[in-house]
N, C-alpha and C positions, 0 to 999 in steps of 0.2 A: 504494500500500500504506500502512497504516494502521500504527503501532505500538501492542504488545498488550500492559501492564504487566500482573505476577498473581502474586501474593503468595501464595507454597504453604510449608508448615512449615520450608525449608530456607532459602529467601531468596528473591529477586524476578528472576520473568524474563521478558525482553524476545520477543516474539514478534511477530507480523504479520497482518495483515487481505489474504487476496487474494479480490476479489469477494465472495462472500455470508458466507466462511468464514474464523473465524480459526485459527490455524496456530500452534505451538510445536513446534519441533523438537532433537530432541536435548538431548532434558533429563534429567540422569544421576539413577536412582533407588536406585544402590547405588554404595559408594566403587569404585573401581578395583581391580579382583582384579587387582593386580601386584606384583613381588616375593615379601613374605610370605605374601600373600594368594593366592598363583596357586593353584589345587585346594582353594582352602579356601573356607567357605559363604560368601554376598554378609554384607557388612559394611553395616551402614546408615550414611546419610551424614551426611557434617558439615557443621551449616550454612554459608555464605557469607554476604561480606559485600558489599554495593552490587547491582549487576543482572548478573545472566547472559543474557549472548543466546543466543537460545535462536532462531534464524531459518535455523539450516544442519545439515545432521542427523550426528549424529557417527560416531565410527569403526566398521567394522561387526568382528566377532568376527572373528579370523585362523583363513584359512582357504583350502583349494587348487581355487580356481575354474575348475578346468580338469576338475574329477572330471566333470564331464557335456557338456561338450564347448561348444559355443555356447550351450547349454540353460541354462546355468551364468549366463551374463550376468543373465539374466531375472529368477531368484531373489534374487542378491543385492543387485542394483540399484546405483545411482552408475554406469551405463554398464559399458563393461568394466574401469576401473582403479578400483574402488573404495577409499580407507583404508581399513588392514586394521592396528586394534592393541587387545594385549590389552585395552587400557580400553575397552569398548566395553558397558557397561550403559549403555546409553541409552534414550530413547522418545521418543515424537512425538505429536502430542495435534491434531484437525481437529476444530471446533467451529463450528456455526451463528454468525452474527451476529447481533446485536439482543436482543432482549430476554432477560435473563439469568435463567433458573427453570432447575429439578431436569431433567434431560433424561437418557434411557435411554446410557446406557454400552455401546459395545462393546469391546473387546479383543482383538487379533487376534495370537497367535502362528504366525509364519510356519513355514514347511515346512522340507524339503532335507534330511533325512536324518540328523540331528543332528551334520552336517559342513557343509552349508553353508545360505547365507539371512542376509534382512538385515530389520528392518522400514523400509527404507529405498529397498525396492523398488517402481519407479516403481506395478507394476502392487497396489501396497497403500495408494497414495494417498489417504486417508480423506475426498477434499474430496466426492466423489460421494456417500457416507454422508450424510456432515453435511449437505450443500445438500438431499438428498431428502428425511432421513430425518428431520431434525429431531432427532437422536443425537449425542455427543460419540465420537468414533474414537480408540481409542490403539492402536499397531502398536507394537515393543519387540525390540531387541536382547538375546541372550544367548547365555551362550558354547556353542563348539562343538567337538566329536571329543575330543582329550586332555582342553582346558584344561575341556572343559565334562561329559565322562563317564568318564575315567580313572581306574578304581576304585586306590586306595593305602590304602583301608582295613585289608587285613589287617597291613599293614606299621608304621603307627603310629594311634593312637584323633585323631591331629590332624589325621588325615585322611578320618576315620570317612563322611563323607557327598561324598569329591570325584568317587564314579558316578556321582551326580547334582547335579553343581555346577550345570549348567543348568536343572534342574529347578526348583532351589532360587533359582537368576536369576528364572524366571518368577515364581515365588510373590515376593521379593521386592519384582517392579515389578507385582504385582496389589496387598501390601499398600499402595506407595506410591499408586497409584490411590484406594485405599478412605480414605487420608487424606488426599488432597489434590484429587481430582478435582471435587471442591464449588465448589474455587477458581476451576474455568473453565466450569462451567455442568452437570455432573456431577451425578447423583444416585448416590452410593455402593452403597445402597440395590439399585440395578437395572443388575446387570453380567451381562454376556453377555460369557462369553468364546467366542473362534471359532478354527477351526485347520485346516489343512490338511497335511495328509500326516503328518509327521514332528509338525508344529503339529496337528491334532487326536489325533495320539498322547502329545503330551504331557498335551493337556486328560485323554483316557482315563485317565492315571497321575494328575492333578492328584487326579480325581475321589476316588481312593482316599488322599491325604496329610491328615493333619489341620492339615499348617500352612496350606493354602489353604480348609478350612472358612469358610464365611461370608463369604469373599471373592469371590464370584460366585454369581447365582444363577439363572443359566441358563449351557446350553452348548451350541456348535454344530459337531459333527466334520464336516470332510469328507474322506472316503479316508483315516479312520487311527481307529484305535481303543485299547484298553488291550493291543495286542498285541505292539509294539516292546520287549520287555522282556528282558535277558538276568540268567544266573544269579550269584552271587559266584564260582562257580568258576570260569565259562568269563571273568566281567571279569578274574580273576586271570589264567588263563592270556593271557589279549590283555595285562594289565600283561607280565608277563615281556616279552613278543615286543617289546613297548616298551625295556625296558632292554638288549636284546638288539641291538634296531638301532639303539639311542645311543652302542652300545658300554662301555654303563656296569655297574656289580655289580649286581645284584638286590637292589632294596632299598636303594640309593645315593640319598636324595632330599632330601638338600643338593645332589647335583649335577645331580638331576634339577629341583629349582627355578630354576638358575638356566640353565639348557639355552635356546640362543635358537632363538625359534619357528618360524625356517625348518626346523630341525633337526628339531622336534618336528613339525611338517605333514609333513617330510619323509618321517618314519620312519611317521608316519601312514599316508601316502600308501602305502608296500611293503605296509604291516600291511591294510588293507583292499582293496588288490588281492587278496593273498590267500587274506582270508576274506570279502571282500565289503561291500556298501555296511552293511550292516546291523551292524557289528561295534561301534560306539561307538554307546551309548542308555544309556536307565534302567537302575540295577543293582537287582534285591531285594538289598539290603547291607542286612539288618536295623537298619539306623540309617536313613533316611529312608522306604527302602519295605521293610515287616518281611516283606508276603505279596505275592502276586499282585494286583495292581490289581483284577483279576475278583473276589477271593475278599474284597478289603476292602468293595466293592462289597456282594457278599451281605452282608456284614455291617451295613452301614446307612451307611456315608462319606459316599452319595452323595445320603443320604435330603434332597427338598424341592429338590432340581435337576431342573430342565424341561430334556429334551435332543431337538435334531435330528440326527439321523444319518444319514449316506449315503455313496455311493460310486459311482463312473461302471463303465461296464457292460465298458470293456474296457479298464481299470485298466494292465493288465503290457504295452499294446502300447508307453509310452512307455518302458519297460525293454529292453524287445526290443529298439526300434528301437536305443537307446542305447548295449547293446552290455554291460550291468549286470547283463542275465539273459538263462540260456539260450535264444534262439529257437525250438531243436528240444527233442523228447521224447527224452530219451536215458537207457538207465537211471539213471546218476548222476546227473543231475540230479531223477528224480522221485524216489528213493531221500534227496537234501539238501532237497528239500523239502519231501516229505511222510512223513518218516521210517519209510514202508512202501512194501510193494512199490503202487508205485501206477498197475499197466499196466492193471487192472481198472477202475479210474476212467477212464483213458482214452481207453479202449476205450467204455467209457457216456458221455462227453463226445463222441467223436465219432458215435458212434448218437443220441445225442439233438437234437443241435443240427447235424447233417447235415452235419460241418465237416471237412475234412482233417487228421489228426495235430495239425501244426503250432498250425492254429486252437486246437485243440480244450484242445492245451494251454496255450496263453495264456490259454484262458477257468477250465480247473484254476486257473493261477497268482492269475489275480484273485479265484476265489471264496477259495482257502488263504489269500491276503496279506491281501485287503480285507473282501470281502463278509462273510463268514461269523464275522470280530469285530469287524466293526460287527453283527452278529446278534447275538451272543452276550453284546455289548455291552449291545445293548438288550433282548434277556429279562432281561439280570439286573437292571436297573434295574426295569421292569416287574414284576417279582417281585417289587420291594420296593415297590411300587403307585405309582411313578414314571408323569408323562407322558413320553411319545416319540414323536416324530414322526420316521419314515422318509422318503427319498428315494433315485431310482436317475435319473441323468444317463445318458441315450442319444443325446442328439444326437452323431452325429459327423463333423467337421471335414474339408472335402474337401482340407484343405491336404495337400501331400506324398500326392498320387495315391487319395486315402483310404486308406491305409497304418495311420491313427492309431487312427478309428473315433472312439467316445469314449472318449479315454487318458486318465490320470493328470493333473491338474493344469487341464485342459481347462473344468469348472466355473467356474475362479477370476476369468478375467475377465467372465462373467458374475455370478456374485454382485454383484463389485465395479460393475459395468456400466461395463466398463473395452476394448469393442469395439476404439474407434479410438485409437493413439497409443501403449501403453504393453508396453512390451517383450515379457511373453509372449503377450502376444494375437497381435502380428506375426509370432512365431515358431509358433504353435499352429493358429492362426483362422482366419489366412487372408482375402480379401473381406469385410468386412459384407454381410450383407442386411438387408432389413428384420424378414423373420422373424425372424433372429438374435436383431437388435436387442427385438422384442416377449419373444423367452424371456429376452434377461439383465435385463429391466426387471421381470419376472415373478416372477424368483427375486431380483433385488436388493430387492422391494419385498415379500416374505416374508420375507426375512431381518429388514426393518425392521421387519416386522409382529411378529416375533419376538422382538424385544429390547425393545419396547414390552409386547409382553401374552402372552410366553410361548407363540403360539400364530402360524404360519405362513399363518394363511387372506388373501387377498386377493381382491376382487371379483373379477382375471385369473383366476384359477384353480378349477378346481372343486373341489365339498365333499373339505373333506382330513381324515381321520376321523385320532385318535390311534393307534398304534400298539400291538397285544396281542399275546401267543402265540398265538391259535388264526388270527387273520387275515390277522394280519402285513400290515397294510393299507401300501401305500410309493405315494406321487408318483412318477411317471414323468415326468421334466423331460425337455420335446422340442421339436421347433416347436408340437407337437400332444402340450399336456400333457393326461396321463388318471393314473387313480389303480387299481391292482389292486392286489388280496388275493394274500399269495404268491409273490410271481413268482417264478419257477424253483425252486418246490419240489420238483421231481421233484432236482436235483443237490442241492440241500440234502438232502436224505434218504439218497440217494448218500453223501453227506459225512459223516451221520453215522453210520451202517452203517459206514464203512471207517477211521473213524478212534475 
C-alpha cells in the first residue's frame, strides 16, 4: 500500500493506495453533533492542523442492530460489532489511480430505514466503481431514528429543522463533496447521487430541498422514492411517546439532551415496535420541507436532474420473511395500509396474477410501498420534461428455498458487482453462477454509463428508450434482460380506481 496525501479546505489527509485504487476513509465533513449540537443542523467544520489519517472508517451513527435480525449485520457493516457513537458524520472516498483529470462522481447514501446502515458496509465498497468505472465513489454516514429524525420543533425554533437532522447530514456531506472532491480526482460538476431503500428515499426528498440544489446533477433511486414522509402532527405525537418512555415532562429538553443513547435506542426501540419500522423519517416541519417532496417537484426543484428509477418485483417478500410486515391479508392490516377497504384489490390481485391470498398480497404491499412512487415519482419529473429512465429487477434468488423471489435489497450486490465475498450477497445470493455474474456486470456497467452521460445504455443490453406517461417504457433486469412498455398496467389502473 501506497500513502495518499490531499489537501481539501479543512486540512490534509493521509489515505492509501490498494491495487489500482486509492482509498480515504473516514473523513468527517461536519463537526460532531454532540452535546449542544445533538438534534440541531450539521455544523460545518473547523479546520485542523498537521494530517489526518484518514485509512480506517469511522464510527457509524448509534443505532439497534438487532431491528432485522442477522439481516442487520449486512447493512451496517464493520462485521457484527460495529463502533457505534454519536460522532459519526463521516465519509469515505474510492478513486482510480494514475492519472489525475475531472472524473464523474458518484455518491451513494445507504438504506435501513432511517434506523439503521453504515456507509461503511463491506457490500458499498466503492473499489469495484472506481477500478471499472473510471468514477470517484463517496459512501457517507449520517445520523439515524431520534438523533437523526426526532421532530422538537414545535417545542423551541432551536430546534426548528431536528425531523430532519439526517436529511440535512446528507446535504451537508454533498456540499463538502462539491468543495473538495476536485482535490482527489473529482469533477464537482458531475455528481450522481445513488440510494437504496430508505437511501433513495432520501434522494426522492433531497430532490425537493433547495439547500441540495446544484449539488448533484443526476440521480439514481433504487426501491424508494419521495414516499417515506410523515406529517408535523403524527412526528409530534411519536415526540411525546419519546418523552413518555424516558420518563421525562413533555417538553423537558435540557434533559432530553443530555439522555444517554442506550436510553434513547432504547425507548426507540418500544416506540417502533409499536408503530413500526417506518415511524422515524423526513418530517414536512415547514422549516426544511414546507410541502410534499411530490408537490415541490411539480413545482420545478427538481428541474435539469436526469433520474433512474426502479424497484424489484417482489419488494415486501424480505419484510415478510423478516417478520416487519404482515404475511397474511387480514382486514387490519389492509385497512393500515391502504387506508381503505382494500378486499376488492385483493380479490383482482389474486385473479390477475393466479396467486393464492397470501401471494397476492405481498404483490399489493410492493406495488403500495414501492412500485407505484417510484411511478408517480417519475410522471412528475417527466411532467416537468425531465429525463427518466425506469427499471424493474426480476431475477430471483434460489437462496432460502426461493422463498425470497426478487426481495428488497436483492439489486445491490449486483449494481455494486459485489457477487463473491461481501456480507449481503452471502446472506441474499446464495451460489454465483455465471449468468449471475453477466446481469451484475450489466447493471454495474449502466450504472457507470450513467454517471458518465446521464444515460444507462450499454453495448450488454438492449435499446433502452427514456421513460414517458403514455409508454412507461422500464428495463427488465434478469438473466434475460428485455425492455416492455407498461408492465403490469392492468394493477396500476386497479390502483388508481381505488385509491
Amino acid at each position: 500500500m501506497v500513502d495518499q496525501l490531499v489537501e481539501t479546505r479543512f486540512g490534509t489527509v493521509l489515505g492509501t493506495t490498494e491495487g489500482s485504487v486509492n482509498v480515504w476513509k473516514g473523513i468527517p465533513y461536519a463537526q460532531p453533533p454532540v452535546g449542544p449540537l445533538r438534534f440541531r443542523a450539521p455544523v460545518p467544520l473547523e479546520p485542523w492542523v498537521g494530517v489526518r489519517d484518514a485509512t480506517a472508517f469511522g464510527p457509524v451513527a448509534p443505532q439497534d442492530i438487532s431491528v432485522f435480525g442477522g439481516a442487520s449485520n449486512a447493512v451496517v457493516g464493520e462485521g457484527s460489532a460495529p463502533v457505534l457513537n454519536e460522532d459519526c458524520l463521516y465519509l469515505n472516498i474510492w478513486a482510480p489511480a494514475g492519472a489525475h483529470k475531472p472524473r464523474p462522481v458518484l455518491v451513494w447514501i445507504h438504506g435501513g430505514a432511517f434506523i439503521l446502515g453504515s456507509g461503511s458496509s463491506p457490500d458499498y465498497d466503492g473499489a469495484t466503481f472506481a477500478a471499472h468505472g473510471d468514477v470517484i465513489v463517496v459512501t457517507l454516514n449520517y445520523r439515524l431514528g431520534a438523533l437523526g429524525f426526532l421532530y422538537l420543533g414545535d417545542l423551541s425554533e432551536n430546534y426548528a429543522s431536528s425531523g430532519n437532522s439526517g436529511l440535512l447530514d446528507q446535504v451537508a456531506a454533498l456540499q463538502w463533496v462539491h468543495a473538495n472532491i476536485a482535490a482527489f480526482g473529482g469533477d464537482p460538476a458531475n455528481v450522481t447521487v445513488f440510494g437504496e431503500s430508505a437511501g433513495a428515499m432520501s434522494i426522492g426528498t433531497l430532490l425537493a430541498l433547495p439547500e441540495a440544489h446544484g449539488l448533484f446533477q443526476r440521480a439514481i433511486l433504487e426501491s424508494g422514492a419521495a414516499s417515506m414522509i410523515t406529517s408535523r402532527q403524527r412526528a409530534i405525537a411519536v415526540r411525546q411517546e419519546f418523552f413518555q418512555e424516558l420518563n421525562l415532562q413533555d417538553g423537558a429538553l435540557d434533559a432530553l439532551a443530555s439522555v444517554a443513547v442506550d436510553d434513547l435506542l432504547a425507548a426507540q426501540k418500544s416506540i417502533v415496535q409499536r408503530r413500526g419500522i417506518t415511524t422515524l423519517c423526513p418530517v414536512i416541519d415547514g422549516s426544511v420541507l414546507s410541502v410534499h417532496p411530490l408537490e415541490a417537484i411539480a413545482s420545478g426543484t427538481a428541474d435539469g436532474i436526469v433520474t433512474l428509477i426502479g424497484t424489484n418485483l417482489d419488494e415486501m417478500k424480505l419484510f415478510t420473511a423478516l417478520g416487519t410486515s404482515s404475511p397474511t391479508p387480514n382486514e387490519q392490516a389492509l385497512q393500515q395500509v391502504l387506508g381503505v377497504d382494500g378486499s376488492a384489490l385483493l380479490t383482482a390481485y389474486a385473479t390477475l396474477r393466479e396467486l393464492p391470498p397470501q401471494e397476492a398480497w405481498v404483490s399489493m404491499l410492493t406495488d403500495k410501498t414501492f412500485r407505484l412512487p417510484a411511478l408517480q415519482l417519475a410522471d412528475a419529473l417527466v411532467q416537468r420534461g425531465m429525463q427518466v429512465w425506469m427499471y424493474r429487477f426480476d431475477w430471483a434468488t434460489p437462496a432460502f428455498g426461493g422463498g425470497l423471489g426478487a426481495c428488497h435489497a436483492l439489486e445491490v450486490p449486483f449494481v455494486w458487482d459485489h457477487l463473491r465475498g461481501s456480507q449481503l450477497s452471502m446472506f441474499i445470493v446464495g451460489t454465483v453462477t455465471p449468468q449471475m455474474q453477466q446481469l451484475a456486470e450489466r447493471m454495474h456497467n449502466a450504472w457507470i454509463a450513467f454517471a458518465h452521460s446521464g444515460q444507462p445504455a450499454v453495448a450488454t443490453l438492449p435499446a433502452w428508450p427514456a421513460y414517458d406517461t403514455q409508454s412507461r417504457t422500464t428495463m427488465i433486469f434478469n438473466e434475460a434482460c428485455h425492455v416492455e412498455n407498461d408492465p403490469q398496467a392492468v394493477e396500476r389502473q386497479f390502483w388508481a380506481q381505488h385509491l
